[in-house]
N, C-alpha and C positions, 0 to 999 in steps of 0.2 A: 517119487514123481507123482506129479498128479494134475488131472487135467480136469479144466474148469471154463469156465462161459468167461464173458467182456468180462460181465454184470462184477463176476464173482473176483475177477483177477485184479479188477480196479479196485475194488474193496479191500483186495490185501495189497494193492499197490498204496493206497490210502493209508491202511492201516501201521504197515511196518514201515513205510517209506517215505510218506508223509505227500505224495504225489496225488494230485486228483485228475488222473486220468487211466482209461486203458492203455494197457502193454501187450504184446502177445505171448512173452515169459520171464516170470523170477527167477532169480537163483540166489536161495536163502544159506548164510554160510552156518552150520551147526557145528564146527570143531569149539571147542570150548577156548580159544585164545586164538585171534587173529595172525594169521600166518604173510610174512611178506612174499613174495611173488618167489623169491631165491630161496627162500625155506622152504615153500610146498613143494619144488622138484627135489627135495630128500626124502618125503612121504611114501610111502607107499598105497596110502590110502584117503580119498575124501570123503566128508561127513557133512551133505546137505542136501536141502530140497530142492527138486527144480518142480515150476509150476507152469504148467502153460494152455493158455488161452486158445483151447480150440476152435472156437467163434474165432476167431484171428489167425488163426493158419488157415480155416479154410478160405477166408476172405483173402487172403494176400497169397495164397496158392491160387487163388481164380483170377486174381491182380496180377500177377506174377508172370501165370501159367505154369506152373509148376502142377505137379501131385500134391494131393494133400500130404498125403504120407512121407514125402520128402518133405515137407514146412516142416513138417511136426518134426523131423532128424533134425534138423536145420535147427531149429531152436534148444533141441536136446543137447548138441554141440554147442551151442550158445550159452545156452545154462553150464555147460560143463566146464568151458572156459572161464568166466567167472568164478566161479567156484576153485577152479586154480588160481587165478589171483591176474585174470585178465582183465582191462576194463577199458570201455570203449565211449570214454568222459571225453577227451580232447581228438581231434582228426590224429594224430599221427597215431594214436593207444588203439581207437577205430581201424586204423588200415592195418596196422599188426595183426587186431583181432579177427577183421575181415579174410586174411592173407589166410589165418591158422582157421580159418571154418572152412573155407574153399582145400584147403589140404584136405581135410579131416573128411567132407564131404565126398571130395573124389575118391579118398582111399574107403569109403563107405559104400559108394556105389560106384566102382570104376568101370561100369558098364557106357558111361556115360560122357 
């Protein structure tokens, strides 16, 4: 994991993605051969980066209302998803993915 500025994260949004803007997280797949959605739940293990834009959690944690430190889980979830083979291209792949962060979040902080 690794956490980095706008500046820095639109740079490798730029760079590997070909996007010219900020994001507030990557998630870079490193398993050596692309795995479909149905094949990673046989894994036991993921192999990748997640990047995320702390200039952009704290901005959208203040946007929000939220904690910082809940953005930044929120997006670690986010990146983690991805990285299993979620994605959130079309609104219906979004609400799956939205549905499976809101799980993940509550069972993170069920104080809440």
């Amino acid at each position: 994991m690794a956490f980095v500025t706008d500046r820095e994260i639109r740079s490798l949004n730029k760079r590997f993605l070909g996007r010219s803007y900020t994001t507030d997280v990557l998630a870079f797949d490193l398993t050596t051969q692309n795995l479909s959605r149905s094949s990673r739940k046989k894994i036991s293990t993921i192999d990748g980066e997640i990047v995320i834009s702390t200039t952009s959690a704290y901005r959208n944690a203040k946007e929000f209302g939220m904690l910082p430190y809940r953005e930044v889980a929120l997006y670690i979830v986010h990146g983690t998803l991805h990285l299993l083979g979620y994605d959130d291209h079309s609104p219906k792949n979004r609400r799956s993915m939205r549905i499976k962060e809101k799980d993940l979040m509550e069972q993170l902080f069920h104080d809440s």
